[in-house]
N, C-alpha and C positions, 0 to 999 in steps of 0.2 A: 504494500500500500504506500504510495507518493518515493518509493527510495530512491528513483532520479531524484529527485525534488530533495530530500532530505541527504540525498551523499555532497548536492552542488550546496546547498546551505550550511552542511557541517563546513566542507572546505572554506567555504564565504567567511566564517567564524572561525576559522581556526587559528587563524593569524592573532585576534583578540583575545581564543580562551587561554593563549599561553601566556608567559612572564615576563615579553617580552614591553618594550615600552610602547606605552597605547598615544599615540599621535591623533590629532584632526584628520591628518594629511591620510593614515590606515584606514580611519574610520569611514571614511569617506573613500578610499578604495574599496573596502567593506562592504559596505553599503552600494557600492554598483556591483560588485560579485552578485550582493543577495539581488538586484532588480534581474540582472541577465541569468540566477535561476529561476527569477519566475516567469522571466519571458520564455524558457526554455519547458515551462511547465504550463506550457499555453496560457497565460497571464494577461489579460491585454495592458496594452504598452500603457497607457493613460494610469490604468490602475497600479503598476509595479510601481511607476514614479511618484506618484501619489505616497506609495507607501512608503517608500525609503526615506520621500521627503519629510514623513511625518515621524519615523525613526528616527532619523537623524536631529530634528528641531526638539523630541523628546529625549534625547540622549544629551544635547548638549545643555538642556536647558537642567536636568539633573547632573552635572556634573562631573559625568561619565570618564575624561580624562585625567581625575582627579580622584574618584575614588577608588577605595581599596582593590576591590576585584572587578576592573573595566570590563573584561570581556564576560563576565557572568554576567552582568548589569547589559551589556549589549544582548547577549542571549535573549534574556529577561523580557527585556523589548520588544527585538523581533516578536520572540512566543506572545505576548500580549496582543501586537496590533496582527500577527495571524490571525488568534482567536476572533477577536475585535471583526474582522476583514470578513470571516465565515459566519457571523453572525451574532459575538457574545456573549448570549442567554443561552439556553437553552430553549425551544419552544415545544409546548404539548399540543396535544391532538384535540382537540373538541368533539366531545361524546356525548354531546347535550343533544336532546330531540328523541321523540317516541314516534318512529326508532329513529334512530342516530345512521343519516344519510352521507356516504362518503363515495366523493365522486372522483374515479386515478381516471389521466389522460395522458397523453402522448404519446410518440409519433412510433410506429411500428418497429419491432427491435429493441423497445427500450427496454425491457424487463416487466412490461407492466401488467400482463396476465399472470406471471411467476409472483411478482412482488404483491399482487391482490392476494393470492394464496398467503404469502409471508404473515402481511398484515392481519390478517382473520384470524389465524392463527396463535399469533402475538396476542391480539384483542379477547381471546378464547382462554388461552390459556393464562395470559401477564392480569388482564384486566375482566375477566370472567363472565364475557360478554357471550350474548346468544348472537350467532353471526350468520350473519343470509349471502351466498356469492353471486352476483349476477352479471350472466353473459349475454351483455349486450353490444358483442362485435358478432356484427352481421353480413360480415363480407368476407372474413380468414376464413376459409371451412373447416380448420383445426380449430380454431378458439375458442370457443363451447367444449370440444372435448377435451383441450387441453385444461381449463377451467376444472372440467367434472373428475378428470386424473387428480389435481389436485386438490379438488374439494375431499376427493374419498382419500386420498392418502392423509389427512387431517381433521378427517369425520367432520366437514363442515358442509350443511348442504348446497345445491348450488343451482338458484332458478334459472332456466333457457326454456324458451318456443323459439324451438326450429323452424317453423314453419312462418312466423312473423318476421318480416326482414324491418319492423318500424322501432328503431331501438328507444323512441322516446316511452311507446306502448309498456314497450318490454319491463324499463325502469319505474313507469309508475306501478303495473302491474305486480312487477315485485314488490315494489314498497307496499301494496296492500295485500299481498301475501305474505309480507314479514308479520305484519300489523295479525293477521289472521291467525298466525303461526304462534307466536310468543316471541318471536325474534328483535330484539332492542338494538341487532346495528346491519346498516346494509351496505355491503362493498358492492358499489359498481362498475366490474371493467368494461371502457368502451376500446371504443374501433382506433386502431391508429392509421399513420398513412407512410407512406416512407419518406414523404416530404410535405411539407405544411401545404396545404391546396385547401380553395374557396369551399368547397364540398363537407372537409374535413370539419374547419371551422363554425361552418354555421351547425352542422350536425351536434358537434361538442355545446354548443351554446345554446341551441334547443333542446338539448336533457338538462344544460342546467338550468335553465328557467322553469323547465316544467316540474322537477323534483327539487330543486333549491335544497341541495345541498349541505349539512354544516361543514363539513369538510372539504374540499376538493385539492386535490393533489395530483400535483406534474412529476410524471417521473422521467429522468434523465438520465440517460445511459453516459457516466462518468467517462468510458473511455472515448468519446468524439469530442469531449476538452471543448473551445471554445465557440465549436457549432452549437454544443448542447445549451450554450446560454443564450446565445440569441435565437434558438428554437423556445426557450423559456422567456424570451422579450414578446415573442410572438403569442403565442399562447395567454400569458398573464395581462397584454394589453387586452384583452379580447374576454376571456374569465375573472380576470381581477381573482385568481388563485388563492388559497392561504397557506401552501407549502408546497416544499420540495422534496422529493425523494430521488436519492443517489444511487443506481444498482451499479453490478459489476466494480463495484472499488476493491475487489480482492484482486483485477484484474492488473496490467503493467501501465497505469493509468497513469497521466502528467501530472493529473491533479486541478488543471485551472477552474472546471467546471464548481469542485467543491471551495475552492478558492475566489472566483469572483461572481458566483451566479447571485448572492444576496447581497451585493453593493448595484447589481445592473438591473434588479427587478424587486429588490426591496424586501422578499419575500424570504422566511427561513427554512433552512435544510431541517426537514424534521424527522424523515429517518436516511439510514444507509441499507445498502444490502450489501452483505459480506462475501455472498457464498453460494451455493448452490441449494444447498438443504433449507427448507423451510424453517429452521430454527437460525437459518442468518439472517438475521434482522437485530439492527441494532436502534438507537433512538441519536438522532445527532448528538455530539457535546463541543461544542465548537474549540474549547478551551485545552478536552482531554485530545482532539486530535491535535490544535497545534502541537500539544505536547510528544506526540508520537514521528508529528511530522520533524522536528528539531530531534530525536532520538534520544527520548526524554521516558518513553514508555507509555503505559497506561496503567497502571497497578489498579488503581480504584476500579475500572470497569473487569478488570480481570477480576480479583475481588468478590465484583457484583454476579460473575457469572457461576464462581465457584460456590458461593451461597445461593444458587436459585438449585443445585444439584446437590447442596448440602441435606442431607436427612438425619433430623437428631437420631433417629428410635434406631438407624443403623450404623450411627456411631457408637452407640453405647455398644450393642452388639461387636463393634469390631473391638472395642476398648479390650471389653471384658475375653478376647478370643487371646488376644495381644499379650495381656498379662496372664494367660496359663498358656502360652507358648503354641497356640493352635492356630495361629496365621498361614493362612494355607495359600494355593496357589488360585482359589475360585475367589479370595475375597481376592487378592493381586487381578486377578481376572475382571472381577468386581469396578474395584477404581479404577481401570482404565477406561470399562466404560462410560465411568462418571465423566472421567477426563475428556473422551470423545465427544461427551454431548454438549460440555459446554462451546465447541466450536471448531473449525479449521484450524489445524496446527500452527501452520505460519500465522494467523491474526494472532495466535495465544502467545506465540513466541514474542512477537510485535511490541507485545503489550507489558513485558517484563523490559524494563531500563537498560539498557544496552547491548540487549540481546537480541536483539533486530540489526541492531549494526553490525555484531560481531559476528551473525551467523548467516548476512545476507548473498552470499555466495552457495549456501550450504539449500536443498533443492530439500524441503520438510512438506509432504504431503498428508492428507488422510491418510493414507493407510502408515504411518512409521509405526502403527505397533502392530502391524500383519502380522510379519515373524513371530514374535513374543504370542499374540495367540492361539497363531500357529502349531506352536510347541508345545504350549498346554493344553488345549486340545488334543495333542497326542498321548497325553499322560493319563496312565489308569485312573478312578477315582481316589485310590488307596492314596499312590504317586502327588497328587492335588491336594490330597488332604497331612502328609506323610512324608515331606520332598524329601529327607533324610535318607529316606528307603531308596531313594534313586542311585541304583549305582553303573559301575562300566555298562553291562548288559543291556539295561534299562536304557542309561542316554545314547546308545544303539539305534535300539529300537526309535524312537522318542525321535532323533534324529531322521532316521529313516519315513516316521509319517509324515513329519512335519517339512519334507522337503529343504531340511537345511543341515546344516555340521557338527558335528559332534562339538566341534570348538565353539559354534552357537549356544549350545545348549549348557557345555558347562560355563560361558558368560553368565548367560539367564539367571544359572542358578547361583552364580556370585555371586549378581546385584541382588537375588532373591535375600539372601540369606545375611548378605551386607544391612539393606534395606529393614529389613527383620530383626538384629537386632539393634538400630536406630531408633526404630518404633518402640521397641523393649525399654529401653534407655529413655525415651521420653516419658513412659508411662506414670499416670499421675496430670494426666491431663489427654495425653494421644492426639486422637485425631482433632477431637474439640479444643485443646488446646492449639494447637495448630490453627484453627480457623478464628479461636480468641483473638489470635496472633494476628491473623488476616483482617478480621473486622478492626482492630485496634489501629490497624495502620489503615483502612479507609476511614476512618472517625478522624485520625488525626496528621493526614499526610503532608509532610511537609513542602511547602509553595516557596516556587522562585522568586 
């Protein structure tokens, strides 16, 4: 996520974060490093100048070349008028209205059939809403079905007449078949086009007047950078919008789209999509990305994700396994799936302080714990419950199902047993403690 962006802004900075003497004269070459990364992160030129100018008059006007630690103090900045630049507030969603009418637009490709699914989803399970999906693109012949795939992979229902091509019909229909139903929120995806046309337009504008709406939201596919915002200039003249939604930002994205689309339409990023899986969905935070963007991490939101998979009733359970020594390889089997659900590996990795730098060469996909369950799933149950018992013969066989090496297998069982007695060693708090540890540092994380 944005590491062009984030490798030309380290280097922009680097000359400042060291010990060296901090001049006008650097700072100010500094400061055109940082505009020609953002011009290189499809930035428009107006806005990068804008921004450095306004670094630069808040740097000198705090007295940047005179205090103690100048190039944190410039960091500091930058991440500031980043944040500032994407929008910095945070903004929520509007869930008001019986039922609560949410209308996604944009232009064909964007993500926005996949990301209706996201959002129901989110609203389902984060905020414990009855959620209705409707398919009112009348002209893709997949759209409907692509809708109804993922309505059922998220057990959320999903209104369409096939037979109706009048998608104003379509949406108020739904809405009084939410209303019939018990359903308190309605996702409406419509049609897109592959390029803005009169057709497109009045279409979009005629289901909003007739459904009005609390929500309506543009989604913009992050990797066409600076098209994507003046596609969202077009749009928003015409719907007067009240968010944005970013997909494919897990993608090799410049970035400018999340960078200048709420200074050119006024309008805030209110979610992202991370991912492919219907659980990437994130909620913007303008502040936590610059911080990821400057390779500063994100700990709070990792944090927040680890707590949504946290379950007391089977911590205590792992505590009490821990300390009589019966940690086995199904609970290790266990937390990893934990670990999977909160997200794509690389976002997770992203998200720890400078471990997105150091590891950004390194190719971390979903699957990096194939292997690992690979091998336990070879293991009898005895083996899983028993790893002690595993010996030559066994990590044989072991090896042999699981399509990997002997020297695999006795790693595994290093770290197993490494691992093991760590958790031993902690015991007197375990896993809870650990996530005390976790929440203690989102209550009180220390700000640059």
């Amino acid at each position: 996520m944005f590491n062009n962006l984030s490798d030309k802004l380290d280097k922009a900075l680097h000359v400042l974060k060291g010990h060296g003497k901090i001049t006008e004269v650097n700072v100010a070459e500094t400061l055109k490093e940082v505009r020609r990364a953002l011009l290189d992160a499809d930035v428009n030129f107006k806005i990068a100048k804008e921004f450095t100018v306004r670094v630069k008059e808040k740097a000198l006007g705090q007295n940047v070349l005179t205090t103690l630690n100048p190039g944190q103090l410039m960091v500091k900045l930058v991440k500031d008028e980043l944040a500032e630049l994407m929008g910095g507030e945070t903004a929520g969603v509007n869930l008001t209205g019986t039922p609560t009418v949410i209308l996604m637009a944009g232009l064909q490709g964007s993500g926005k059939t996949t990301f209706s699914g996201k959002l129901a989803n989110y609203l389902k399970t984060k905020k414990n809403k009855q959620v209705l999906l409707v398919g009112a693109d009348v002209y893709r012949p997949a759209a409907i079905n692509q809708l109804q795939v993922v309505g059922e992979q998220i057990g959320i229902e999903v209104y369409a007449e096939v037979e109706n091509k009048n998608p104003v019909e379509i949406a108020q229909n739904a809405i009084a078949h939410a209303k019939a139903n018990g359903k308190n929120t309605v996702i409406i995806d419509t049609a897109g086009r592959l390029a803005i046309d009169e057709a497109l337009m009045t279409e979009i504008s005629n289901i909003h007047k007739a459904v009005n709406p609390q929500e309506t939201l543009f989604v913009v596919d992050s990797m066409t950078g600076q098209d994507a915002v003046n596609t969202a200039k077009a749009f928003n003249d015409l719907l007067n919008f009240d968010g944005v939604v970013l997909t494919k930002l897990d993608g090799d994205t410049r970035g400018g789209a999340a960078l200048t689309i709420k200074s050119v339409v006024n309008k805030p990023i209110k979610f992202i999509g991370t991912g492919e899986k219907m659980e990437a969905i994130d909620v913007f935070y303008p502040e936590r990305m610059a911080d990821r963007i400057l390779g500063m991490g994100d700990v709070v939101s990792l944090v927040e994700r680890a707590q949504e998979q946290y379950d007391e009733e089977e911590a205590r359970k792992l505590q009490k396994k821990i300390a009589k020594d019966q940690f086995g390889f199904d609970d290790f089997l266990n937390q990893i799936q934990q670990i999977k659900k909160m997200g794509n590996m690389k976002d997770l990795v992203g998200m720890i302080p400078g471990a997105g730098k150091a590891l950004k060469d390194v190719d971390i996909d979903d699957d990096a714990f194939k292997g690992i369950e690979a091998i336990i799933k070879s293991m009898t149950p005895l083996e899983r419950t028993e790893p002690k018992v595993i010996n030559a013969s066994r990590k044989k066989r072991i090896a042999k199902g699981s399509g990997t090496s002997i020297t695999e297998v006795n790693q595994l069982l290093k770290q197993f047993f490494q691992m093991s007695k760590m958790m031993k060693m902690m015991q007197g708090g375990g896993s809870r403690k650990m996530m005390q540890m976790m929440q203690g540092m989102k209550g009180g994380m220390p700000r640059m």
